[in-house]
Each structure stands twice: as structure tokens, then as C-alpha cells.
PDB file of N, CA, C and O in Angstrom:
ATOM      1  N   UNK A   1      23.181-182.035 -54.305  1.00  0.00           N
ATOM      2  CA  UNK A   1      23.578-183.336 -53.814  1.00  0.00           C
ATOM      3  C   UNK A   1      24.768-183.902 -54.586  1.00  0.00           C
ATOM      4  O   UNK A   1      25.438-184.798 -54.070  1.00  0.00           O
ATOM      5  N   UNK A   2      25.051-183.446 -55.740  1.00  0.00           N
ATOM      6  CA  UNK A   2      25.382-184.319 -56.533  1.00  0.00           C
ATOM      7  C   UNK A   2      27.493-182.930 -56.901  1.00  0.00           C
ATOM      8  O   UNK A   2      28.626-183.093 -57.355  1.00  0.00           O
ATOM      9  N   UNK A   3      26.831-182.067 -56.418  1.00  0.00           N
ATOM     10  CA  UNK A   3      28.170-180.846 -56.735  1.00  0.00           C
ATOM     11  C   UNK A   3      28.538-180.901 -55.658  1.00  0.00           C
ATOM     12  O   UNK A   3      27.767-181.060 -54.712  1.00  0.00           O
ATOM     13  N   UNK A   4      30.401-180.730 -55.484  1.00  0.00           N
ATOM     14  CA  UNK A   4      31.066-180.419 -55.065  1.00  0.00           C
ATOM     15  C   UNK A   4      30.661-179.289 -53.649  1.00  0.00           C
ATOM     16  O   UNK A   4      30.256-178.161 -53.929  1.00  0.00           O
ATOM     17  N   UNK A   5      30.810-179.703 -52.182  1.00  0.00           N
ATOM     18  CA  UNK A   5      30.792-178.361 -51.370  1.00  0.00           C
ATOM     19  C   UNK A   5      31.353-177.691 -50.752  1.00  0.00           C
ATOM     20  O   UNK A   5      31.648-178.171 -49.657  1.00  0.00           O
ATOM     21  N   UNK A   6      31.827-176.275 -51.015  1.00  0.00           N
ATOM     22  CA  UNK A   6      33.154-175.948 -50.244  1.00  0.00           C
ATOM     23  C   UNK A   6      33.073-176.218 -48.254  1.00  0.00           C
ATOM     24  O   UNK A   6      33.978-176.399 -47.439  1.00  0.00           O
ATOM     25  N   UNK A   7      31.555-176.127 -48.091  1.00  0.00           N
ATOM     26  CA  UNK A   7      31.265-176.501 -46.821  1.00  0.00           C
ATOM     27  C   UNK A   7      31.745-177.595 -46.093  1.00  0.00           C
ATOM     28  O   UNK A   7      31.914-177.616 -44.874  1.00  0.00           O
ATOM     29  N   UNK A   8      32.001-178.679 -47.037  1.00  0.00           N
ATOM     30  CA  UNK A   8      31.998-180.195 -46.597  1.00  0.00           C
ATOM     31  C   UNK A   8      33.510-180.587 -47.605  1.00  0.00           C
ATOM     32  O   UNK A   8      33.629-181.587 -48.312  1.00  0.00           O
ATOM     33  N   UNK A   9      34.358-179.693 -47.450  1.00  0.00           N
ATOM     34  CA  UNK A   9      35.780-179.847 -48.094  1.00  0.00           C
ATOM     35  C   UNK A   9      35.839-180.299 -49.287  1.00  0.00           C
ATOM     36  O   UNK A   9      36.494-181.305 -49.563  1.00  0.00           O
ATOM     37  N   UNK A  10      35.204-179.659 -50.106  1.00  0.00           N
ATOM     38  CA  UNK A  10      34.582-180.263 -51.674  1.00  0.00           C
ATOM     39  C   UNK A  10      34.387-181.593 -51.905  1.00  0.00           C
ATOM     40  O   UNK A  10      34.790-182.056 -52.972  1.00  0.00           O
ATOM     41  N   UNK A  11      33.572-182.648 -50.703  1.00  0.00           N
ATOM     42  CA  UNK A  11      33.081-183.541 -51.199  1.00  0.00           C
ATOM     43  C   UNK A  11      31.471-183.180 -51.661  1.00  0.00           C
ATOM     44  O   UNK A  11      30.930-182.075 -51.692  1.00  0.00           O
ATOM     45  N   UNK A  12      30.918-184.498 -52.001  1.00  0.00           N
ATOM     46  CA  UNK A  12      29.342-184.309 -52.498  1.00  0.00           C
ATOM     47  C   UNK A  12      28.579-185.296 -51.346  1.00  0.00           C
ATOM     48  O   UNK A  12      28.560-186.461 -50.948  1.00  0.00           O
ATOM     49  N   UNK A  13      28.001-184.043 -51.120  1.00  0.00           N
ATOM     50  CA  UNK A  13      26.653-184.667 -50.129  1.00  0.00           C
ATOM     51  C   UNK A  13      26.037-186.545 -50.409  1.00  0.00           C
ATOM     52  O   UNK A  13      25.851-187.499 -49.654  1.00  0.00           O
ATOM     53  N   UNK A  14      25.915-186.344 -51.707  1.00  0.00           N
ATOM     54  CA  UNK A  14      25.351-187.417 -52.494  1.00  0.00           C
ATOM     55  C   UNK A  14      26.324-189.062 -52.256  1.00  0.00           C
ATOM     56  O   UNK A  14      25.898-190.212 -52.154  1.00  0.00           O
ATOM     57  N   UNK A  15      28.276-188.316 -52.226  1.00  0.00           N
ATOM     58  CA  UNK A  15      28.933-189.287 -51.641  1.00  0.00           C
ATOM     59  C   UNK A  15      28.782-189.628 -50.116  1.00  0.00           C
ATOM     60  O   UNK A  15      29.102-190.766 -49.771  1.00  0.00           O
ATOM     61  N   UNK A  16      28.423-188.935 -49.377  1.00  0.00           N
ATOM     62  CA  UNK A  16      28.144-188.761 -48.093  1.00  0.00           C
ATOM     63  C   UNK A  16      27.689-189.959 -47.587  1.00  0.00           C
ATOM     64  O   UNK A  16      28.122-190.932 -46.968  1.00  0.00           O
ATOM     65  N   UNK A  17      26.054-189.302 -48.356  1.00  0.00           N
ATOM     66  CA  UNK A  17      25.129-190.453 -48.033  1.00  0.00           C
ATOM     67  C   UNK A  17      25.250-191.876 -48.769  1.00  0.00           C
ATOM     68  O   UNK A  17      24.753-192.939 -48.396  1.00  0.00           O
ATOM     69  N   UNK A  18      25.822-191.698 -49.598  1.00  0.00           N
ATOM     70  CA  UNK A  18      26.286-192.796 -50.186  1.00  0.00           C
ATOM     71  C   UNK A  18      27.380-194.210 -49.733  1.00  0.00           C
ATOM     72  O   UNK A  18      27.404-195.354 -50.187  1.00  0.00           O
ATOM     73  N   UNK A  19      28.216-193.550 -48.662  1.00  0.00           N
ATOM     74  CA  UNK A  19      29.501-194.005 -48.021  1.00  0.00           C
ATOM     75  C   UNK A  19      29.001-194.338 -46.578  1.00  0.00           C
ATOM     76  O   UNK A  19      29.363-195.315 -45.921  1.00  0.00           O
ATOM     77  N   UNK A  20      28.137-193.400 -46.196  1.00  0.00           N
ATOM     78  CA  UNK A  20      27.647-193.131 -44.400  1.00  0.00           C
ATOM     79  C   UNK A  20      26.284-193.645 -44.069  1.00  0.00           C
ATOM     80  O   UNK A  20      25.889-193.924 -42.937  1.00  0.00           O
ATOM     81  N   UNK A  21      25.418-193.765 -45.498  1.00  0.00           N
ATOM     82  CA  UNK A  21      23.943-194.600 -45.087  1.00  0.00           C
ATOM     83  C   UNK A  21      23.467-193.459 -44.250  1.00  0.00           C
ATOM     84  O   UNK A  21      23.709-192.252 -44.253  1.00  0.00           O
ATOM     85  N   UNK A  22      22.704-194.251 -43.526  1.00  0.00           N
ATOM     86  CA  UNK A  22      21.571-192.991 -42.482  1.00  0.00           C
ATOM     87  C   UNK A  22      22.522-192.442 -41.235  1.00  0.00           C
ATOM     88  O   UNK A  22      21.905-191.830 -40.364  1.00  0.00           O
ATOM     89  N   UNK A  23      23.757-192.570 -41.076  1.00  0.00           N
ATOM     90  CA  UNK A  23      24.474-191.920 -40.130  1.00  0.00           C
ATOM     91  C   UNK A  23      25.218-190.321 -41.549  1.00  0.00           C
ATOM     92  O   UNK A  23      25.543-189.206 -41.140  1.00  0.00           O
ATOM     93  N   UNK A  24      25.270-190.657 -42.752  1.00  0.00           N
ATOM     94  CA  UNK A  24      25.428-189.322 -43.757  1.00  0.00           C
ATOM     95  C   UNK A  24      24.220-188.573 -43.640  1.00  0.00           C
ATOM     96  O   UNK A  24      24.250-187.430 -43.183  1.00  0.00           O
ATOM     97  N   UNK A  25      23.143-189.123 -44.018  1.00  0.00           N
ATOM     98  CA  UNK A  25      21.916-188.446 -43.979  1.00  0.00           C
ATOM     99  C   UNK A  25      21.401-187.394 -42.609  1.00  0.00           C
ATOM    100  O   UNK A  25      20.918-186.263 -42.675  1.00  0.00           O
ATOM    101  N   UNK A  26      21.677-188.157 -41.505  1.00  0.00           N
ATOM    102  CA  UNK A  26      21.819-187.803 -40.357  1.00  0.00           C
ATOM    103  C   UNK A  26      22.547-186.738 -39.853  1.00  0.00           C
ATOM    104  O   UNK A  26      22.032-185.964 -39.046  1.00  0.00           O
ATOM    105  N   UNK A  27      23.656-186.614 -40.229  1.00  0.00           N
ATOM    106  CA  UNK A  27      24.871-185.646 -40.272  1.00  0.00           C
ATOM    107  C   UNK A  27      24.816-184.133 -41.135  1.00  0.00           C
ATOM    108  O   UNK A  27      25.093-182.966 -40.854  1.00  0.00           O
ATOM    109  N   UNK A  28      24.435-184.665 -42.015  1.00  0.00           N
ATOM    110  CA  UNK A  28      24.349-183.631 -43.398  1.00  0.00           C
ATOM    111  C   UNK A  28      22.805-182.680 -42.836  1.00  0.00           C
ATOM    112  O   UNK A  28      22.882-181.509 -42.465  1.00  0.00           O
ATOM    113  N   UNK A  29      21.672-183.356 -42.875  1.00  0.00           N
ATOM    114  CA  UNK A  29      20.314-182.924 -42.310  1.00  0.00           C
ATOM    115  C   UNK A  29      20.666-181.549 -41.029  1.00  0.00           C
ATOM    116  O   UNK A  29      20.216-180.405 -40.953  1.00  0.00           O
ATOM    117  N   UNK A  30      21.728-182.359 -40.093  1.00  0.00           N
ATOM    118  CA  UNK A  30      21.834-181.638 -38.608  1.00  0.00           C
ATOM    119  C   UNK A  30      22.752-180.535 -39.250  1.00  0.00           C
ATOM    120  O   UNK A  30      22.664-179.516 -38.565  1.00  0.00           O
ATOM    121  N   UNK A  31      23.578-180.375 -40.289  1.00  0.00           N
ATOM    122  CA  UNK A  31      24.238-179.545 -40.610  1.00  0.00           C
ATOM    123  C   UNK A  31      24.092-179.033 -42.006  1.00  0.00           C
ATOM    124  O   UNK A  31      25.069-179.016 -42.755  1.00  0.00           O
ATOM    125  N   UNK A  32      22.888-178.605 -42.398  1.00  0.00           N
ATOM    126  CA  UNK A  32      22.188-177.996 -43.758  1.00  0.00           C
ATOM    127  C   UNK A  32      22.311-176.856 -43.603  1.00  0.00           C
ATOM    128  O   UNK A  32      22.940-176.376 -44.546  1.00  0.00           O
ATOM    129  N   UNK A  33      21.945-175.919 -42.656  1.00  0.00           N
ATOM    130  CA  UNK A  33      21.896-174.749 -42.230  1.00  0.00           C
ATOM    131  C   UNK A  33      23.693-174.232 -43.132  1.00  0.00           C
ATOM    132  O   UNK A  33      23.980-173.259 -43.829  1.00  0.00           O
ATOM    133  N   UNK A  34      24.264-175.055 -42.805  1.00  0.00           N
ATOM    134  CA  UNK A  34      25.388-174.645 -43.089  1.00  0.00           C
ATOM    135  C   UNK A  34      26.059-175.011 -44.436  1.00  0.00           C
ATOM    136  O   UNK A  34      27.106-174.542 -44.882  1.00  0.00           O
ATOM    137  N   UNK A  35      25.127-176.086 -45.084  1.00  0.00           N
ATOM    138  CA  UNK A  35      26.206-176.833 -46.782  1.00  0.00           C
ATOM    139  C   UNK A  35      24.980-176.239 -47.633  1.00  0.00           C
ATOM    140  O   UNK A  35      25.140-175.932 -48.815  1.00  0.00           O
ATOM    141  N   UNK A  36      23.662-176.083 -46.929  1.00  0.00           N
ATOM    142  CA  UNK A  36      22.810-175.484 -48.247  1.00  0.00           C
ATOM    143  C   UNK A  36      22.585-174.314 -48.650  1.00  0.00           C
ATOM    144  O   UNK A  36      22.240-173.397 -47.905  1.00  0.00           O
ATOM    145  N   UNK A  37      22.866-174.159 -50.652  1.00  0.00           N
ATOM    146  CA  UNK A  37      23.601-172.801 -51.023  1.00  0.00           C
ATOM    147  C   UNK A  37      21.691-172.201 -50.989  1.00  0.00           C
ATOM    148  O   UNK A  37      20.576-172.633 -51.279  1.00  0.00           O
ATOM    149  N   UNK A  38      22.324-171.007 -50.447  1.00  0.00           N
ATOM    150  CA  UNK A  38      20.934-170.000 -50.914  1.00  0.00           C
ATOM    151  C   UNK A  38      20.103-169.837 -51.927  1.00  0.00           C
ATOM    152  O   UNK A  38      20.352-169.859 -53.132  1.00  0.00           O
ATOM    153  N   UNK A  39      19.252-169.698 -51.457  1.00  0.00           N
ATOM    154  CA  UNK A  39      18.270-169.103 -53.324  1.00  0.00           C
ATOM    155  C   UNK A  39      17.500-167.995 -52.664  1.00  0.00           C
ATOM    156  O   UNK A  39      17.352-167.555 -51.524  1.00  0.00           O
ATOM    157  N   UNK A  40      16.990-167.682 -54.121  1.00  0.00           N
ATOM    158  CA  UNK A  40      15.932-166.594 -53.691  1.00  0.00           C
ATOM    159  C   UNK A  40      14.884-167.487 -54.115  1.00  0.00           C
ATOM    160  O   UNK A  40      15.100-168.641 -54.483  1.00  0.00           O
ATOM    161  N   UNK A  41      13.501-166.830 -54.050  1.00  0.00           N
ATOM    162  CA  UNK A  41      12.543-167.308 -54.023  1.00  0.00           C
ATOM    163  C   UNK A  41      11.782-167.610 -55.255  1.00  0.00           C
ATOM    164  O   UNK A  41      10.872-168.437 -55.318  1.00  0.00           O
ATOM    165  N   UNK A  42      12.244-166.842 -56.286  1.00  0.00           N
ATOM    166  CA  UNK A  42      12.201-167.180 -57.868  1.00  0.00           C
ATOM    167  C   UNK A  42      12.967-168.277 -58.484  1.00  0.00           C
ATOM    168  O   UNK A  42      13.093-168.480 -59.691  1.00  0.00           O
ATOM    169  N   UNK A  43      13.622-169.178 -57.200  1.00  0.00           N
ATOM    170  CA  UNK A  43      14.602-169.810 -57.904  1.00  0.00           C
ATOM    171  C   UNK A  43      14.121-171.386 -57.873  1.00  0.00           C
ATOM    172  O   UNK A  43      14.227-172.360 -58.619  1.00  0.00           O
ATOM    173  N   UNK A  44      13.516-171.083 -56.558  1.00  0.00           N
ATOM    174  CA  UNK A  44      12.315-172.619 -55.994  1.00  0.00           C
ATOM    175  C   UNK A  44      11.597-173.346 -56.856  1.00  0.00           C
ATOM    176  O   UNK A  44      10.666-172.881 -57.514  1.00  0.00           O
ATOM    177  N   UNK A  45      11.932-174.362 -56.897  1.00  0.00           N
ATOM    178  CA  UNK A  45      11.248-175.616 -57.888  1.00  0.00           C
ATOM    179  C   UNK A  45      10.356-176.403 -56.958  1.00  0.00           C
ATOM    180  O   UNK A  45      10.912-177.019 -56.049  1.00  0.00           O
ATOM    181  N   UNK A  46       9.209-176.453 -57.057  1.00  0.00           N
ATOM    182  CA  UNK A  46       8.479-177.388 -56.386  1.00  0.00           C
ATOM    183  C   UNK A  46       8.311-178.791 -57.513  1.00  0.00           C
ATOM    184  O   UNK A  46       8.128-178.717 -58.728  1.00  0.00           O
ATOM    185  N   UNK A  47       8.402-179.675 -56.921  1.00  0.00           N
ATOM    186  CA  UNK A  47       8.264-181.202 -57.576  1.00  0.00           C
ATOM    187  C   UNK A  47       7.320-182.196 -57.311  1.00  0.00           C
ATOM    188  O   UNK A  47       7.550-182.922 -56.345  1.00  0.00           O
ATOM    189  N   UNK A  48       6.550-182.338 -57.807  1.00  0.00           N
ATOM    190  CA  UNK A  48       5.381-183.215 -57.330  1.00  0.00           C
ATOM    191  C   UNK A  48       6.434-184.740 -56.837  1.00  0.00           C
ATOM    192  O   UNK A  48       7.634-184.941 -57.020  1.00  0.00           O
ATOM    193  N   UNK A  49       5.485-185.519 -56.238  1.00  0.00           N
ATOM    194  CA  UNK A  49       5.835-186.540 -55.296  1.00  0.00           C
ATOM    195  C   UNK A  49       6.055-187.495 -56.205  1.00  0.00           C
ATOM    196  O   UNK A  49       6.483-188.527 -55.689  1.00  0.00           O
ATOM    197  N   UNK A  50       5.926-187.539 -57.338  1.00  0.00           N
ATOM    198  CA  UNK A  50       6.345-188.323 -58.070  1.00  0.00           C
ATOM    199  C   UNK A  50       7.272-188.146 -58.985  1.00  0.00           C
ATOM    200  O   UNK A  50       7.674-189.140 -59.589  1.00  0.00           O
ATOM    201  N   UNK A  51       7.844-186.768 -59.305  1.00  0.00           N
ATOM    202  CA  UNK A  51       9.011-186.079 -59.841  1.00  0.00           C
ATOM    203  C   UNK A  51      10.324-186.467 -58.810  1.00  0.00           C
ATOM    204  O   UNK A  51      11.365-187.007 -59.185  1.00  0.00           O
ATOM    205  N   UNK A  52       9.959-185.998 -57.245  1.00  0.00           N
ATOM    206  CA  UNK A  52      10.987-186.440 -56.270  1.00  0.00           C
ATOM    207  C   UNK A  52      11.233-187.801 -56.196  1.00  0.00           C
ATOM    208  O   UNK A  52      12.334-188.272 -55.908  1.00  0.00           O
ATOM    209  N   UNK A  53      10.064-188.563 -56.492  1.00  0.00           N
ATOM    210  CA  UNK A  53      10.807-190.352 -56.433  1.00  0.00           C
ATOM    211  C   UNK A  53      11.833-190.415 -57.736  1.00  0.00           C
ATOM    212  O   UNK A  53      13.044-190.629 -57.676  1.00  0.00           O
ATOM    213  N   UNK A  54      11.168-190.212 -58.738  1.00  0.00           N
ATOM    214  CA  UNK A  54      12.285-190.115 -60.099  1.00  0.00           C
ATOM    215  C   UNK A  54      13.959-189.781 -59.753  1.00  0.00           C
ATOM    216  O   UNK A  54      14.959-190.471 -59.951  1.00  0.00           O
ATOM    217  N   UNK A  55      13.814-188.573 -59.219  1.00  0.00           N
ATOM    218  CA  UNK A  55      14.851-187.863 -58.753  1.00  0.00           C
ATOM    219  C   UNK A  55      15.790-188.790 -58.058  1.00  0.00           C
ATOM    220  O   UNK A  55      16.892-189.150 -58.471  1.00  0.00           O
ATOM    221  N   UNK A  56      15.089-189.190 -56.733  1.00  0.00           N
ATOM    222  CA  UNK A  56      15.807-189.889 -55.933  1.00  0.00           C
ATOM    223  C   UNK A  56      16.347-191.676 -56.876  1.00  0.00           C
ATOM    224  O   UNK A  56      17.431-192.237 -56.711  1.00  0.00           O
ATOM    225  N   UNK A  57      15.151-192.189 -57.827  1.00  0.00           N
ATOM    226  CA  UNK A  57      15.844-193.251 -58.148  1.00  0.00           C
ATOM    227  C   UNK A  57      16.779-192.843 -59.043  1.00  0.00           C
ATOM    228  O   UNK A  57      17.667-193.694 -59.077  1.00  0.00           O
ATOM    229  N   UNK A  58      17.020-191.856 -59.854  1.00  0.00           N
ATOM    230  CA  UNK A  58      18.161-191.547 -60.504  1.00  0.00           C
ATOM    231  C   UNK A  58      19.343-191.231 -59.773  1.00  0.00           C
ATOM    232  O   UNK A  58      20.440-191.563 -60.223  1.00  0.00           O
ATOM    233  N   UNK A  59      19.241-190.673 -58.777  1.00  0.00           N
ATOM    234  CA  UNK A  59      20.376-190.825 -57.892  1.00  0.00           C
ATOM    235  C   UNK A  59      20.864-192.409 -57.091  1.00  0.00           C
ATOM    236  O   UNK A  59      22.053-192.606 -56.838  1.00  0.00           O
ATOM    237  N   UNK A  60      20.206-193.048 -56.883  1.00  0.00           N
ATOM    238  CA  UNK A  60      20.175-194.377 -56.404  1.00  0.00           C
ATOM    239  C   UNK A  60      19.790-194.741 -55.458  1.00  0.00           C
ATOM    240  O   UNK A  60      20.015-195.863 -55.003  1.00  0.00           O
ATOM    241  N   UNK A  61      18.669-193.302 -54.591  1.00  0.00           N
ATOM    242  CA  UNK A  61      18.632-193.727 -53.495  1.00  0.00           C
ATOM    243  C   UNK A  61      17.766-195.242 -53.427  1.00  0.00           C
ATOM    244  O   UNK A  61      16.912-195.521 -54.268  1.00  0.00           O
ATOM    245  N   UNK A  62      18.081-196.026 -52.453  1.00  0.00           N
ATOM    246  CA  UNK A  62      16.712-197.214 -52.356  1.00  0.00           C
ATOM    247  C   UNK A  62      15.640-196.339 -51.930  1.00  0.00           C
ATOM    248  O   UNK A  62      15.794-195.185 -51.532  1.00  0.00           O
ATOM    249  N   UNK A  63      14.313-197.092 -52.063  1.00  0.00           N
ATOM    250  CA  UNK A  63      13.277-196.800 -52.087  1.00  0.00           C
ATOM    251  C   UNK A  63      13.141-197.404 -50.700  1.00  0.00           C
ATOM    252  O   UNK A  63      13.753-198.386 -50.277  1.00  0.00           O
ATOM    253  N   UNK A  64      11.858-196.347 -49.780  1.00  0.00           N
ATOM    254  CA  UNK A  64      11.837-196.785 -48.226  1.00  0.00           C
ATOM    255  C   UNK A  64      10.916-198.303 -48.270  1.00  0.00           C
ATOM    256  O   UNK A  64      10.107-198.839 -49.028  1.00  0.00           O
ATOM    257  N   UNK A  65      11.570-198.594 -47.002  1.00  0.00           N
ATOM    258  CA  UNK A  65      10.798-200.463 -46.516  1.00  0.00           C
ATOM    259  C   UNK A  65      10.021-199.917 -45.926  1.00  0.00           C
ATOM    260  O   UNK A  65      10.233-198.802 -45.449  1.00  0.00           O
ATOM    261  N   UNK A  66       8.735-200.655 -45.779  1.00  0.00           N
ATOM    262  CA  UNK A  66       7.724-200.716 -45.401  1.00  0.00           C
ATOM    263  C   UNK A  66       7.911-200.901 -43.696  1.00  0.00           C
ATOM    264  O   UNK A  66       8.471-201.928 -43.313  1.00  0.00           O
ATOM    265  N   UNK A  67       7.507-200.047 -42.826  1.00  0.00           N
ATOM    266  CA  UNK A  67       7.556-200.518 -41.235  1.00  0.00           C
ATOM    267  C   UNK A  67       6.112-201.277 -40.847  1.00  0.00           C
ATOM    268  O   UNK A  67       4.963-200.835 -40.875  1.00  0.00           O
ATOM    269  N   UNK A  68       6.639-202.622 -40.467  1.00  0.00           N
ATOM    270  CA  UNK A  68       5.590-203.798 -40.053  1.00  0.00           C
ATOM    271  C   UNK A  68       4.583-203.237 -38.973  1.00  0.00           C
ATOM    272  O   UNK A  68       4.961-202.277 -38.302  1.00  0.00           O
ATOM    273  N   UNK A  69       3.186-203.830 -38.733  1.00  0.00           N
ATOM    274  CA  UNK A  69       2.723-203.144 -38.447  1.00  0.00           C
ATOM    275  C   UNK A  69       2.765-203.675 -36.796  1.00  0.00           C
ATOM    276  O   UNK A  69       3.239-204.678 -36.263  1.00  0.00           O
ATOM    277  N   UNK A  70       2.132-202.651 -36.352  1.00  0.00           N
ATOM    278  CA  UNK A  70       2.133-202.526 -34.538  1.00  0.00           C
ATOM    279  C   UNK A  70       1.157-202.616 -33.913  1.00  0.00           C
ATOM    280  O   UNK A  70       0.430-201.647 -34.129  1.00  0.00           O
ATOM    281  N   UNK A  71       0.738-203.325 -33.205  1.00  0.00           N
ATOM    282  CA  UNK A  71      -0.646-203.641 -31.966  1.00  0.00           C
ATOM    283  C   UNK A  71      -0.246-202.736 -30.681  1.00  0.00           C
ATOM    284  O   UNK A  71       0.534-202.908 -29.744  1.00  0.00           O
ATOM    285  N   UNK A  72      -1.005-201.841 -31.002  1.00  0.00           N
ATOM    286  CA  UNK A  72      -0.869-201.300 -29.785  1.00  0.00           C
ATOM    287  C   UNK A  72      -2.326-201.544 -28.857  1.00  0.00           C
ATOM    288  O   UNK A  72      -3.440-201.953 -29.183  1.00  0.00           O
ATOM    289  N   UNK A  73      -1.733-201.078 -27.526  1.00  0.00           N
ATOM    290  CA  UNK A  73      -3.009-201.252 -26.548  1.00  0.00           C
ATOM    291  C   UNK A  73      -2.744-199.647 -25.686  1.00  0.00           C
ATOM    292  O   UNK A  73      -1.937-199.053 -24.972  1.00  0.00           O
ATOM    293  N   UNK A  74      -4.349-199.479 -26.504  1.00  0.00           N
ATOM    294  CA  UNK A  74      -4.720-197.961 -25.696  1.00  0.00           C
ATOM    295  C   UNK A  74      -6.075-198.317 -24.844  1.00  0.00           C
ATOM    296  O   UNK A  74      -7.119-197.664 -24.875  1.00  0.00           O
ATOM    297  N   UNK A  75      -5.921-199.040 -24.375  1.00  0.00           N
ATOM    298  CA  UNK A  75      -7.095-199.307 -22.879  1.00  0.00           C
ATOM    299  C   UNK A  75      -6.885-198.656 -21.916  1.00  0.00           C
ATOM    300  O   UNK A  75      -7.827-198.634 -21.124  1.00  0.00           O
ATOM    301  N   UNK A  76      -5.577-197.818 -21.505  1.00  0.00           N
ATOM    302  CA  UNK A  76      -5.497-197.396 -20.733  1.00  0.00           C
ATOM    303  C   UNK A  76      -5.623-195.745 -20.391  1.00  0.00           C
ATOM    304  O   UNK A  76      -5.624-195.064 -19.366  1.00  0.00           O
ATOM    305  N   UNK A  77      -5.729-195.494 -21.841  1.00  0.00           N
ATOM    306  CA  UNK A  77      -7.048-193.986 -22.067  1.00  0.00           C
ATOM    307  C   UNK A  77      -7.974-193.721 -22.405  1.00  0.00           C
ATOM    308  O   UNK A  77      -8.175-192.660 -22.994  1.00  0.00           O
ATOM    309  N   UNK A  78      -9.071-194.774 -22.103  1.00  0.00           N
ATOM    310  CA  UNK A  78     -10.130-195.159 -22.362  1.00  0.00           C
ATOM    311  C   UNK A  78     -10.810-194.570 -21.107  1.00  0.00           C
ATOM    312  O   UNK A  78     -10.498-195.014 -20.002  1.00  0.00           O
ATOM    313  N   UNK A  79     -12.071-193.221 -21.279  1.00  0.00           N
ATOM    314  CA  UNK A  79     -12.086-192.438 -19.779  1.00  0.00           C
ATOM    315  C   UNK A  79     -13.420-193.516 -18.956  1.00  0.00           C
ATOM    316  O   UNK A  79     -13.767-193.292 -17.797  1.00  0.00           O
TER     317      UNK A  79
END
């Protein structure tokens, strides 16, 4: 996120999303296949869910808002 990609004309993903908000995130996501460098499988870091929040607040991402909640009406699949 944070290095240079020859994919993305040596900018950083990290400026991306940083400059573009959820239209970078959006963009970058639909086109990973193509900016994310390979590994092998010895190379994989798994991070507990609380290692990845760290991560992300050191980068700056904000932390997600809460979506208000919703009344729905399912009466109408009620057999």
C-alpha cells in the first residue's frame, strides 16, 4: 500500500485511496489482479483482526461508521 507501483505509474495505492476515498478503493480492488505483487505461500502473513485495525490506523485509514439500523417488513414471506 504504502510502495511505489510500476502497475499504477509508480504511484502508491495508499495515495490512491488517500486522494480518491471509496471511488480509489473501488478502482484499485477492481484492478488488484493486476497491481498485486505475487507471493508464494511461505510468504503469507495472517493478522488477527486486531493486528489489521492497528495496521489500518497507522496508515490513517478512518475507522468504519456504524450503518443505522433498518425495519424491515418480511410479512410477505410468511407461508
Amino acid at each position: 500500500m504504502l510502495a511505489p507501483n510500476d502497475a499504477l505509474d509508480g504511484l502508491r495505492p495508499a495515495t490512491i485511496v488517500r486522494t480518491l476515498g471509496d471511488e480509489g478503493v473501488s478502482r484499485l480492488l477492481d484492478g488488484m489482479y493486476q497491481i498485486a505483487p505475487r507471493t508464494t505461500a511461505h510468504e503469507h502473513v495472517d493478522l488477527s483482526p486486531a493486528q489489521m485495525r492497528d495496521a489500518l490506523d497507522r496508515l490513517g485509514f478512518p475507522q468504519p461508521r456504524v450503518a443505522p439500523p433498518v425495519d424491515v417488513d418480511l410479512s410477505d414471506f410468511d407461508d
